[in-house]
C-alpha positions as CSV (number, residue, x, y, z in Angstrom):
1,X,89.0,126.0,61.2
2,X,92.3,127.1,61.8
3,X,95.5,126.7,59.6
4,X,97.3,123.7,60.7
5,X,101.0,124.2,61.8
6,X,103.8,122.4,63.0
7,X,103.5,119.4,60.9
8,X,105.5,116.5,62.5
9,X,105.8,112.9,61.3
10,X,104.2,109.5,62.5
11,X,107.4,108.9,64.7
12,X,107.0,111.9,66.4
13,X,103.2,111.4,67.0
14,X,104.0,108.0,68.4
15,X,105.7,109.3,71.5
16,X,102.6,110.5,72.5
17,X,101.0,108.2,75.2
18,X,97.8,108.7,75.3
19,X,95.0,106.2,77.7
20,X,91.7,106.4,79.3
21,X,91.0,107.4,82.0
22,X,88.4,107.3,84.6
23,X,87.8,110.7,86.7
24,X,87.6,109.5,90.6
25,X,87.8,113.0,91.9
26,X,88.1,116.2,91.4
27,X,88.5,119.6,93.3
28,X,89.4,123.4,92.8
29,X,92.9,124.5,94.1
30,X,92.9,127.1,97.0
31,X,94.2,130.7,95.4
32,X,93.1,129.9,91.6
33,X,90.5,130.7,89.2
34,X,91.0,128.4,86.6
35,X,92.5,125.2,88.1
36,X,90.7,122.0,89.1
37,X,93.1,118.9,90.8
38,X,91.9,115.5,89.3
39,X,92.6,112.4,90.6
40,X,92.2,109.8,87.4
41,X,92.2,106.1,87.5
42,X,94.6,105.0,84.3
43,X,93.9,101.0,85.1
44,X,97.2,100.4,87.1
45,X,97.3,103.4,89.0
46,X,95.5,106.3,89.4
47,X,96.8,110.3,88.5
48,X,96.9,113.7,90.0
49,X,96.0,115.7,87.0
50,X,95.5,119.7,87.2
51,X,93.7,120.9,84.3
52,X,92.6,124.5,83.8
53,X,88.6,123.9,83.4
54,X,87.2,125.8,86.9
55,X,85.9,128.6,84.7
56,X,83.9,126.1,82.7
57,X,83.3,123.1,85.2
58,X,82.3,122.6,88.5
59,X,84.4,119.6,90.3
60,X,81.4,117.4,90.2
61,X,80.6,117.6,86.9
62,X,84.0,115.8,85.8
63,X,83.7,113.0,89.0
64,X,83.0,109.9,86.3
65,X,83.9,111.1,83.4
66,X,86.0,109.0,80.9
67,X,88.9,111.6,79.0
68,X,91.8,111.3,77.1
69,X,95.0,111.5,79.0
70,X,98.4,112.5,77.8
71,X,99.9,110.0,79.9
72,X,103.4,110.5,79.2
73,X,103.7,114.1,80.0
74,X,106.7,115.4,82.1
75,X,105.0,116.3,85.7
76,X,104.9,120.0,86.6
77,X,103.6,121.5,89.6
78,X,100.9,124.5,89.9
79,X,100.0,126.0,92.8
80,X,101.7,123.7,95.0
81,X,100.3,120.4,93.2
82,X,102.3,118.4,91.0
83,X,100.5,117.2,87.4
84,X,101.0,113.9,86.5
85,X,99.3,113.8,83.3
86,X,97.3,116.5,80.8
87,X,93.3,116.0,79.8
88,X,92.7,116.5,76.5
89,X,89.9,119.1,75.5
90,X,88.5,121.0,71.9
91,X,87.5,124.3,71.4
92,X,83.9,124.1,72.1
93,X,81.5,127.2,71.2
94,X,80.9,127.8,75.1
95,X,83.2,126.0,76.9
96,X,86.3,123.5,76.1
97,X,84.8,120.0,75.1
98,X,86.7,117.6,77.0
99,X,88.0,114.1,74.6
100,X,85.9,111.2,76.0
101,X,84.8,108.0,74.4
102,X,81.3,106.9,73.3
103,X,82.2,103.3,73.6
104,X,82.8,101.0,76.9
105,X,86.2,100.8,77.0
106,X,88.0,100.1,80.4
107,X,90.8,102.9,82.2
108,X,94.4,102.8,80.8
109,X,92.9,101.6,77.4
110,X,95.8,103.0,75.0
111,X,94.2,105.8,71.9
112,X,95.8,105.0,68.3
């Protein structure tokens, strides 16, 4: 395990929005390796999300998937598509291990 860093305090960590969400789509983006557009149903409305999984997952593979959503993120556009939101993933000893839930729990569900 790596050293932890950057401690920060419990008002700090409560900034963080985080919520279910519900994978409804998902598709590479023309011109890069590594980015896959999500479209992710958060309950009330439903997310463009680019995440950087192509080298791991195909597109179908994440299509009904529950994840953890930073839902709070300030948008920023890649390749011409603007990210409304960051999927949450571990280090995984092949591939990143995307944050779901084991539990049936319903999109926009808030993570404390």
């Amino acid at each position: 395990m790596k050293s932890l860093s950057n401690i920060i305090d419990i008002e700090e960590l409560r900034k963080i929005d985080l919520r279910i969400g519900i994978v409804k789509h998902a598709e590479r983006i023309e011109g890069s390796k590594k980015l896959i557009k999500l479209i992710v149903d958060l309950g009330n409305e439903e997310r463009t999300i680019v995440a950087g999984l192509a080298e791991w997952y195909r597109p179908e593979e994440l299509v009904g998937m529950k994840v953890v959503v930073v839902a709070n993120l300030k948008p920023k556009k890649m390749f011409g598509v603007e990210s409304q939101g960051m999927i949450l993933a571990a280090e995984g000893k092949k591939r990143p291990a995307i944050l779901t839930v084991l539990e049936d729990v319903e999109p926009g569900a808030k993570v404390w």
